[in-house]
One Martini backbone bead per residue (centre of mass of N, CA, C, O) as a GRO file, in nm:
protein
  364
    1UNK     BB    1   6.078 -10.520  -5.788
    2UNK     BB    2   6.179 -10.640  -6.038
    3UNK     BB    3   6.387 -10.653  -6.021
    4UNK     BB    4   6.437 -10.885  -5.715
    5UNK     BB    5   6.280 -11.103  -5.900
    6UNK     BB    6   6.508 -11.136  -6.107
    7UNK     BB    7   6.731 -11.204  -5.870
    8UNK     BB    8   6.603 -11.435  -5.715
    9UNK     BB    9   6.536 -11.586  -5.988
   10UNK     BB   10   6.867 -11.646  -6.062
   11UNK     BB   11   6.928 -11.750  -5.786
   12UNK     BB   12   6.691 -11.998  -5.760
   13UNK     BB   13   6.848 -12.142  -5.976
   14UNK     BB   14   7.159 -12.148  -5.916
   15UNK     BB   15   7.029 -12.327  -5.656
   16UNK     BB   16   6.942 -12.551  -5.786
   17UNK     BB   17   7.140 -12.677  -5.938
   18UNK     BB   18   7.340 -12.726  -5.775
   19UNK     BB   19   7.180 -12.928  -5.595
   20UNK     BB   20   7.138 -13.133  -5.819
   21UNK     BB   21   7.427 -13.190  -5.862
   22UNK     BB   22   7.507 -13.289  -5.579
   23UNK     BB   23   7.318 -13.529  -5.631
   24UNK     BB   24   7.443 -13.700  -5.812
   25UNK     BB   25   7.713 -13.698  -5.741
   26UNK     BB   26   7.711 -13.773  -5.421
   27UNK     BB   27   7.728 -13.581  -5.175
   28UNK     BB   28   7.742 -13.407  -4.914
   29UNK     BB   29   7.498 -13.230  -4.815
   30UNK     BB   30   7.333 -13.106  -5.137
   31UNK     BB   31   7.146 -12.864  -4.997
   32UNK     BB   32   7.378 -12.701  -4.918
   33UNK     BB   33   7.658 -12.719  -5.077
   34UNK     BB   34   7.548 -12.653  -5.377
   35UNK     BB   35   7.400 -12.378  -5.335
   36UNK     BB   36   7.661 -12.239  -5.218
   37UNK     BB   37   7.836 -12.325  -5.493
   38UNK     BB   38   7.694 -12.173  -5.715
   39UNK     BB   39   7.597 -11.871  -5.579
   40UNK     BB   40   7.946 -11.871  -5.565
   41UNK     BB   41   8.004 -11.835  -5.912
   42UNK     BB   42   7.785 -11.684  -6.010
   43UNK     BB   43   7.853 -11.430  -5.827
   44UNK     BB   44   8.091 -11.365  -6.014
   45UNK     BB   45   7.953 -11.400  -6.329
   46UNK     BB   46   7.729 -11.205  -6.312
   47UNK     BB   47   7.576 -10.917  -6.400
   48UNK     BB   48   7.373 -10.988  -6.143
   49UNK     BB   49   7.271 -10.959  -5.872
   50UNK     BB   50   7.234 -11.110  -5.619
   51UNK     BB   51   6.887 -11.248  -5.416
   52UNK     BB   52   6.779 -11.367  -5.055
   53UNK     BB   53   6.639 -11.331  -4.836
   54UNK     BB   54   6.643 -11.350  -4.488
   55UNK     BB   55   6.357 -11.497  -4.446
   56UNK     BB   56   6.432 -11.761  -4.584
   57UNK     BB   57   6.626 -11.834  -4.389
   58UNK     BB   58   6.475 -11.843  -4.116
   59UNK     BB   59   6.309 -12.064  -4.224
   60UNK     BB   60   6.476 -12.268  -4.216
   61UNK     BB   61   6.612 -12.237  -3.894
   62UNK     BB   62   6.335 -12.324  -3.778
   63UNK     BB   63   6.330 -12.616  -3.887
   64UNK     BB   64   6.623 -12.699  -3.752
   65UNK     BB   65   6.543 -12.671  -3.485
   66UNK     BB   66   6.299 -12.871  -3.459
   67UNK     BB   67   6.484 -13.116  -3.527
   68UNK     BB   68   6.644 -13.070  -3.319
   69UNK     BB   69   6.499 -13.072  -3.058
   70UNK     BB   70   6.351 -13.355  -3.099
   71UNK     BB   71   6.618 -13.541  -2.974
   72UNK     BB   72   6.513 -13.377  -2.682
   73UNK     BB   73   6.460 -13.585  -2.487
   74UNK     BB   74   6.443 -13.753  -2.184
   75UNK     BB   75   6.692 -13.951  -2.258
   76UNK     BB   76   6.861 -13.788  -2.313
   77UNK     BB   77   6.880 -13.614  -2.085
   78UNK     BB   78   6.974 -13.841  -1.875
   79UNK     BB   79   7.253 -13.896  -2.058
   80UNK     BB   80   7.345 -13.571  -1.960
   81UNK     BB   81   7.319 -13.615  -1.643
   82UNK     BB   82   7.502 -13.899  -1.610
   83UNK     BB   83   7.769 -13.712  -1.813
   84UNK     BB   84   7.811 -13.437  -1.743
   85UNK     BB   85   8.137 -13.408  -1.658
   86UNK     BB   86   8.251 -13.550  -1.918
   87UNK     BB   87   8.103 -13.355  -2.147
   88UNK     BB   88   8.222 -13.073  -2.018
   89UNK     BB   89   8.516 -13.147  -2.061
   90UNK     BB   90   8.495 -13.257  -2.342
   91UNK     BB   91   8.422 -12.973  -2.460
   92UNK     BB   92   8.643 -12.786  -2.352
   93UNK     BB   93   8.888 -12.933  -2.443
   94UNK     BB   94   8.766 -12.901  -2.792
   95UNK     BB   95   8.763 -12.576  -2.770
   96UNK     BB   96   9.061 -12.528  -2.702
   97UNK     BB   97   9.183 -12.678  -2.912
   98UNK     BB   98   9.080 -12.510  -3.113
   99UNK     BB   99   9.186 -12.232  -3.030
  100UNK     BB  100   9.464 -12.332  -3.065
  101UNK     BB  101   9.462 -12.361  -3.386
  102UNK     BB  102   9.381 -12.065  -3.401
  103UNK     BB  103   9.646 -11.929  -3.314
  104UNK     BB  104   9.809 -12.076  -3.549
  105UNK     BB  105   9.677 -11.950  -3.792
  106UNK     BB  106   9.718 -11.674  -3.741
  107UNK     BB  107   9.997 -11.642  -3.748
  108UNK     BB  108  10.041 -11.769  -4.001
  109UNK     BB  109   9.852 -11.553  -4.199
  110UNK     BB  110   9.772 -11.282  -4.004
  111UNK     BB  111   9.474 -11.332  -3.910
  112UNK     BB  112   9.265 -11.242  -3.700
  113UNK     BB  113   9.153 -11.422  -3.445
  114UNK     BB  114   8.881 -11.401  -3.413
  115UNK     BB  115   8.804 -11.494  -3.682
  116UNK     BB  116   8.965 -11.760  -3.637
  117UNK     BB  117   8.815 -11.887  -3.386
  118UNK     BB  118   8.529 -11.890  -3.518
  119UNK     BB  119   8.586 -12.076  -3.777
  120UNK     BB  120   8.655 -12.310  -3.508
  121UNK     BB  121   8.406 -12.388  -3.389
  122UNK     BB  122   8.272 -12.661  -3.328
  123UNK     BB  123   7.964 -12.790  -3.492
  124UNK     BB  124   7.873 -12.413  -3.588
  125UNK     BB  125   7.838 -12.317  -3.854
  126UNK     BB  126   7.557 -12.114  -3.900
  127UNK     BB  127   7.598 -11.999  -3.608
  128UNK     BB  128   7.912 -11.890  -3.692
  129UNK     BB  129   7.812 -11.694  -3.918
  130UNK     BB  130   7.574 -11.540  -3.775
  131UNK     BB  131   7.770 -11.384  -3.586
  132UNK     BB  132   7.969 -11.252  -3.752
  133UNK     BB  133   7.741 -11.121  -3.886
  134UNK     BB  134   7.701 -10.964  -3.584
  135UNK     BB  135   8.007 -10.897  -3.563
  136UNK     BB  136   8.235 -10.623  -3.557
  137UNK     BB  137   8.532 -10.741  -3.709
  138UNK     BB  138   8.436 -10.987  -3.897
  139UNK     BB  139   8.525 -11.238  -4.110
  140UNK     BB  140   8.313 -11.404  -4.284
  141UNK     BB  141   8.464 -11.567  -4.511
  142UNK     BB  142   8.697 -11.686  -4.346
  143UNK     BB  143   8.462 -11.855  -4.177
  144UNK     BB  144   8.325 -11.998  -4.389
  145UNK     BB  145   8.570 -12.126  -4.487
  146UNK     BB  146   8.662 -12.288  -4.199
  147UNK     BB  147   8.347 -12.424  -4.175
  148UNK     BB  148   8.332 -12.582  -4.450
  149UNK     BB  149   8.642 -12.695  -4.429
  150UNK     BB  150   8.562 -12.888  -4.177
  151UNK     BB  151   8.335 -13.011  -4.225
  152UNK     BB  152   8.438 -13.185  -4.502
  153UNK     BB  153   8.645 -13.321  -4.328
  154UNK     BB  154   8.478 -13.460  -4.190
  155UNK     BB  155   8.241 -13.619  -4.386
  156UNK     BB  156   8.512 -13.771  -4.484
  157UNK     BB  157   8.712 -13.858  -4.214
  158UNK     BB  158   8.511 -14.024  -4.046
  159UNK     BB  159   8.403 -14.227  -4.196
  160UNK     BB  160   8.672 -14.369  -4.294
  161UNK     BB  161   8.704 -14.437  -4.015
  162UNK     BB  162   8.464 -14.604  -3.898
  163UNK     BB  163   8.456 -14.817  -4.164
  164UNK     BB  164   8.708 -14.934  -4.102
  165UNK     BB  165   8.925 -15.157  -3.967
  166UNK     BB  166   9.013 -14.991  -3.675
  167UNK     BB  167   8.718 -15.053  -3.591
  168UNK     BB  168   8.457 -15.123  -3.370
  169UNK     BB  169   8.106 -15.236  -3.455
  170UNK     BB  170   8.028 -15.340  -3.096
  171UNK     BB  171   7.870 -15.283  -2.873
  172UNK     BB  172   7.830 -15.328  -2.527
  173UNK     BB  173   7.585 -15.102  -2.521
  174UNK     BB  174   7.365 -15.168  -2.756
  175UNK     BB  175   7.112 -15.367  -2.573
  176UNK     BB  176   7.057 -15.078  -2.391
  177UNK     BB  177   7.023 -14.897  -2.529
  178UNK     BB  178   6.902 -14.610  -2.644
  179UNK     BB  179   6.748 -14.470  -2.922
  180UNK     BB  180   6.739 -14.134  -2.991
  181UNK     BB  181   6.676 -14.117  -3.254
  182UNK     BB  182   6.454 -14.296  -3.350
  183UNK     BB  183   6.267 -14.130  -3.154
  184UNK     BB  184   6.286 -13.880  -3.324
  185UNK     BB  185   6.141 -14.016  -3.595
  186UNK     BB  186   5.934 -14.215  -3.432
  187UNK     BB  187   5.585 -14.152  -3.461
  188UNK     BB  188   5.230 -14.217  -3.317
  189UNK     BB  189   5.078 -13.949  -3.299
  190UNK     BB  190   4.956 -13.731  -3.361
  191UNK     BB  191   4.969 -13.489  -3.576
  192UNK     BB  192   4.670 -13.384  -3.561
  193UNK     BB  193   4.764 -13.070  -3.357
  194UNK     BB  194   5.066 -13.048  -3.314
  195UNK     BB  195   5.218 -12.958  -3.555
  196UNK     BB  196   5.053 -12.646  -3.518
  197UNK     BB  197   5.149 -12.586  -3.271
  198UNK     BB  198   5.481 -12.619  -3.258
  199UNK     BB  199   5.469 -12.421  -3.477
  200UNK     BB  200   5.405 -12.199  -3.311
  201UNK     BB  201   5.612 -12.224  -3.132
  202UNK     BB  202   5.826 -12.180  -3.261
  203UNK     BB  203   5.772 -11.872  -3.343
  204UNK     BB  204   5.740 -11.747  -3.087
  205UNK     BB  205   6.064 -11.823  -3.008
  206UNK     BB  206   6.183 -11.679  -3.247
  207UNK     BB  207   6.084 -11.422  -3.097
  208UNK     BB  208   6.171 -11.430  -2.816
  209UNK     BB  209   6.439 -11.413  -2.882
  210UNK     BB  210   6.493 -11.159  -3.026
  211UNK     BB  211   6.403 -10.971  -2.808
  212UNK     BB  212   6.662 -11.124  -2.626
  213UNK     BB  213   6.921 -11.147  -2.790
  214UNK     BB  214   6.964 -11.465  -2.893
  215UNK     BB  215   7.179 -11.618  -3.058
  216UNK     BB  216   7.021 -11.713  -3.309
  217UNK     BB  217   6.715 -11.722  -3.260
  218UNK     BB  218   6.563 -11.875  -3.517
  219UNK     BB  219   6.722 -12.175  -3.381
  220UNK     BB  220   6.680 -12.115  -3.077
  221UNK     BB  221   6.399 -12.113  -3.025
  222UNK     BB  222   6.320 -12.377  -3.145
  223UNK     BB  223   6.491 -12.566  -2.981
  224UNK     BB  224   6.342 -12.502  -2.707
  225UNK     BB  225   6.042 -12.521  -2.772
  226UNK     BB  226   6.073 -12.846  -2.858
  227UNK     BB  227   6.198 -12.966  -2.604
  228UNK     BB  228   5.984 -12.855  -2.377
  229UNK     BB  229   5.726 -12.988  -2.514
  230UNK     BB  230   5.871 -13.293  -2.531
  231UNK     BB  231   5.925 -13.351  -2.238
  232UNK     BB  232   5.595 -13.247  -2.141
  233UNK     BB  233   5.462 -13.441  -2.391
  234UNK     BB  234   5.468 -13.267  -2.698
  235UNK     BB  235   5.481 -13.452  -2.968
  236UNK     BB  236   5.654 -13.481  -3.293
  237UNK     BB  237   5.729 -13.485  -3.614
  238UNK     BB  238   5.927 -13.598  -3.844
  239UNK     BB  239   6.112 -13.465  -4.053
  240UNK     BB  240   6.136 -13.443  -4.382
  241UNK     BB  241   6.396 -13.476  -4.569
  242UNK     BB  242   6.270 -13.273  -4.801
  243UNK     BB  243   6.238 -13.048  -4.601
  244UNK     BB  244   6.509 -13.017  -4.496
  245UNK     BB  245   6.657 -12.950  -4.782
  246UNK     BB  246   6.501 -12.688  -4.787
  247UNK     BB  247   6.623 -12.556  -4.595
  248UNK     BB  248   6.880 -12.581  -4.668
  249UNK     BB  249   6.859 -12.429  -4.916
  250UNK     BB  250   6.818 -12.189  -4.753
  251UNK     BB  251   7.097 -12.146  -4.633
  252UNK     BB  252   7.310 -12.229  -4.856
  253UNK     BB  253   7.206 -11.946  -5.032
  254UNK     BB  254   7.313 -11.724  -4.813
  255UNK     BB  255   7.588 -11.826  -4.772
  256UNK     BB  256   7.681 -11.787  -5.084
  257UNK     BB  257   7.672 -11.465  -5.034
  258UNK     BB  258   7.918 -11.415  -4.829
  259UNK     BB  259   8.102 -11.542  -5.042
  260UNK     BB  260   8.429 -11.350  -5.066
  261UNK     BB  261   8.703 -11.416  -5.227
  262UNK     BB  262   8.833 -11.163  -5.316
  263UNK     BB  263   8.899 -11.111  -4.991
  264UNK     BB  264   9.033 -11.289  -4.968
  265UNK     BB  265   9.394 -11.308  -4.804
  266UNK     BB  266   9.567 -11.564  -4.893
  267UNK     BB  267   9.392 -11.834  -5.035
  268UNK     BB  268   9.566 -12.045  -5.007
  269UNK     BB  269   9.673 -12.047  -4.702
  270UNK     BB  270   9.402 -12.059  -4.579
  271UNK     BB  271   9.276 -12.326  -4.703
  272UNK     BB  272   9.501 -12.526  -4.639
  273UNK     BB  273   9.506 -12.455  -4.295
  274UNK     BB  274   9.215 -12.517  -4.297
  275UNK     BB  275   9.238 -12.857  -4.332
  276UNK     BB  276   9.484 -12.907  -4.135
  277UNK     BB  277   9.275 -12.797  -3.898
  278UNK     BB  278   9.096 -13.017  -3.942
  279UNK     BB  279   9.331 -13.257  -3.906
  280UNK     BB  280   9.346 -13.153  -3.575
  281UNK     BB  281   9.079 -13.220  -3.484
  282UNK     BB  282   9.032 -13.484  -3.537
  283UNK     BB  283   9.278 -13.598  -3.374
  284UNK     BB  284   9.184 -13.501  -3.121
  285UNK     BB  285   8.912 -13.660  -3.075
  286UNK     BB  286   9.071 -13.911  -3.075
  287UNK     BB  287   9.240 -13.838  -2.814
  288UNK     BB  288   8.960 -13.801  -2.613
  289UNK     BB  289   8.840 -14.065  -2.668
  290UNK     BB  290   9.041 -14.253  -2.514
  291UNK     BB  291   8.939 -14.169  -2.269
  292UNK     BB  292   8.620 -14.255  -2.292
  293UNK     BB  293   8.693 -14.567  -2.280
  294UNK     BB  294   8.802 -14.583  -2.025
  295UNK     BB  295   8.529 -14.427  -1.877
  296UNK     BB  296   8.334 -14.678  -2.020
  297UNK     BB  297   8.380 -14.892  -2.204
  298UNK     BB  298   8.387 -14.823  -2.523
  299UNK     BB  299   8.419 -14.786  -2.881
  300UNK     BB  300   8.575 -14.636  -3.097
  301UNK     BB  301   8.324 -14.536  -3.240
  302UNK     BB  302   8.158 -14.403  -3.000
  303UNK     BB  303   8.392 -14.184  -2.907
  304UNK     BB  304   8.443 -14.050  -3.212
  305UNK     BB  305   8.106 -13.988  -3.225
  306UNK     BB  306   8.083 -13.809  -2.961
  307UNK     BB  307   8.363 -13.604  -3.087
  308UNK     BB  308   8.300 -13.516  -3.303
  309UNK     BB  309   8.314 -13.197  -3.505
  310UNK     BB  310   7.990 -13.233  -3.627
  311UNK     BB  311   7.687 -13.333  -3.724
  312UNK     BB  312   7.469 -13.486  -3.543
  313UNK     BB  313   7.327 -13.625  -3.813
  314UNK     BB  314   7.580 -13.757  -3.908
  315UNK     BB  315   7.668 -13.925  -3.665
  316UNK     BB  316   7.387 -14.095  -3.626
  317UNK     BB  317   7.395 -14.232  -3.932
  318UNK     BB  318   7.624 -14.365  -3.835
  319UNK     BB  319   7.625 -14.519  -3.562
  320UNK     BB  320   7.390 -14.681  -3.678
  321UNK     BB  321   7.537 -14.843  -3.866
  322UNK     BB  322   7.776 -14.970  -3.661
  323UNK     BB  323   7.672 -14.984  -3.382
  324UNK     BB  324   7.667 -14.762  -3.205
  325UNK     BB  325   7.580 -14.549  -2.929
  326UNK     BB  326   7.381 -14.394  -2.983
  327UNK     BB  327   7.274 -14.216  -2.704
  328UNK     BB  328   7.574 -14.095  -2.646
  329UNK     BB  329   7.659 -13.976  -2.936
  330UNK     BB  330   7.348 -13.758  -2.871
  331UNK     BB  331   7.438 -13.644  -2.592
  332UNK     BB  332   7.732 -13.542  -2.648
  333UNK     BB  333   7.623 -13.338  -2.904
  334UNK     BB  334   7.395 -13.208  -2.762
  335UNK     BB  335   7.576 -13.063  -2.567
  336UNK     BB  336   7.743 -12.918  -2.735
  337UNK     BB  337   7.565 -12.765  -2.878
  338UNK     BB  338   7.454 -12.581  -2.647
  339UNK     BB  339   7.735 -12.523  -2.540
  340UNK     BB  340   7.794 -12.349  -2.856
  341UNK     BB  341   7.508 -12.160  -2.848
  342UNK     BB  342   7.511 -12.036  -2.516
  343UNK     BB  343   7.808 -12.014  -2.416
  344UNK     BB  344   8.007 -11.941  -2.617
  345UNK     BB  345   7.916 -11.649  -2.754
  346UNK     BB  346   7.925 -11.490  -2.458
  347UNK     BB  347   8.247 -11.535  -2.453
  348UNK     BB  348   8.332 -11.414  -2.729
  349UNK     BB  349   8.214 -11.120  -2.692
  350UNK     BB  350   8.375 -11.048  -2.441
  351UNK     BB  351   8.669 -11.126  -2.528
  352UNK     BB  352   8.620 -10.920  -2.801
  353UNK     BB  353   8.574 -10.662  -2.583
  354UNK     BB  354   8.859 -10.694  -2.446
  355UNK     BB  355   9.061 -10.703  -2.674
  356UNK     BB  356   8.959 -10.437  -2.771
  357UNK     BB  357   9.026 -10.263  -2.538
  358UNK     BB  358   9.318 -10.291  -2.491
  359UNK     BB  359   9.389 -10.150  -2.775
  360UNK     BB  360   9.292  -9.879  -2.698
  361UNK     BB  361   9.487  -9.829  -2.464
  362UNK     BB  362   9.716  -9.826  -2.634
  363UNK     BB  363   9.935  -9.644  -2.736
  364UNK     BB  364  10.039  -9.454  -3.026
   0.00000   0.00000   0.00000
């Protein structure tokens, strides 16, 4: 006992240090990448093993669930049953996108396709870590290396791309829109006690979640709990940043205990590629965006914010900066959200289920 919390308090400290420092850099989600950066280097030169309880990423889970949950208003709802023939494309088109993009990364580097293929699924981090985590035969690190590439990827060249020139901020359907995250962000109802069913809701939907075997069910269990809720007219606070950064701490410092470099082989060209296929991801989303402009006559701010493969609430804090359709941008990001949560893991299951048959069948 004494070992393990000697063990978690070192690591609870170089996670927290992490934290801080990338907060003064002003990095993007700093309570995410500092503590996953500090004991990922932490733990290659301590010679303490560092040591996360797994209860702990749970709970930052299931506050992201709920978070998420949250933005799925009727409003939210209405704007994906209205666009949805269009969403629907527009996400499988951008999710084989990046699987081609995977087939390529996989032949330059030699890693096995399936590895590479969930590292590339776009907009799914913590969701397609926790998945490698759960099936046999997938390089979590490799994994981990190419979702946290293409994350930095977005994070760092969508703003450059929508703050510059180059885009119109100015959006046509701006003054009818509504404004779907704003909606999510104020409440005016009690605090209490909504906000402790709902506690209690997420807590009850990730167990039932996970008795029922669904991917990552800690975060979806919590994202349906909170929608059918909020829907149904049970509405909740929106969490505080300050709790939000502790979730992210929370996923943050076990996913950078994941990060084994060391196993990583051909580990420049592997990086390397990754930052690459994060360019070639971003470029995708720009020429799927030219489609949605057409038919729907938005700004390219709009377009290529509801399409860009990166964190929801990062593009919703953009959308909302440049003046594009919240509502749509919300709508979009949330839709492929849902269709990478519940589709994409038991297609991928499947997937490497046939292709591993395959492989057994082949005479020695």
């Amino acid at each position: 006992m004494e070992n393990k919390l000697l063990r978690f308090s070192i690591t609870f400290i170089t996670a927290v240090i992490g934290g801080l420092l990338f907060t003064v850099l002003h990095t993007p989600i700093p309570w995410l990448l500092g503590p996953m950066a500090a004991v990922l280097i932490g733990a290659r030169f301590s010679k303490v093993a560092f040591y996360w309880p797994v209860g702990i990423r749970d709970t930052g889970l299931i506050v992201v669930g709920y978070s998420i949950g949250l933005s799925f208003t009727k409003e939210a709802l209405v704007q994906i049953l209205s666009k949805l023939p269009s969403m629907l494309l527009m996400t499988v088109l951008l999710v084989c996108f990046c699987a081609a993009i995977a087939l390529v990364v996989s032949k330059l580097t030699g890693v096995d396709y399936p590895t590479v293929l969930t590292g590339s699924i776009p907009g799914g981090l913590s969701q397609m870590i926790i998945f490698a985590e759960e099936m046999k035969g997938i390089d979590i690190t490799t994994v981990t290396f190419l979702q946290v590439a293409r994350l930095m990827m977005i994070i760092f060249v969508v703003p450059f791309l929508i703050l510059g020139p180059l885009f119109n901020h100015t959006s046509p359907s701006s003054g009818s829109a509504v404004n779907v995250g704003d909606q999510a962000v104020h409440f005016s109802g009690p605090v209490f006690p909504n906000v402790i069913l709902l506690a209690m809701i997420c807590v009850f939907c990730a167990f039932l979640a996970r008795k029922l075997k669904f991917p990552t069910p800690n975060l979806l269990g919590p994202i349906l709990g909170t929608a059918i809720a909020g829907i149904s007219g049970l509405h909740g606070p929106a969490v505080p940043p300050s709790i939000l950064d502790v979730s992210q701490f929370m996923i943050g410092t076990y996913i950078g205990l994941l990060l084994k470099p060391e196993k990583l082989e051909n580990k420049a060209k592997v990086i390397s590629l990754a930052f690459l296929s994060g360019l070639f991801m971003i470029a995708g989303s720009v020429g799927l965006g030219l489609l949605l402009i057409v038919f729907y006559h938005i700004t390219p701010s709009t377009s290529l914010l509801s399409l860009a493969p990166g964190g929801m609430d990062q593009m919703a804090i953009l959308a909302h900066e440049v003046n594009a359709d919240l509502s749509m941008v919300t709508g979009f990001q949330l839709f492929r959200l849902f269709f990478i949560y519940f589709v994409v893991p038991p297609m991928l299951r499947l997937f490497f289920k046939v292709g591993t048959g395959k492989m057994k069948k082949k005479p020695a």
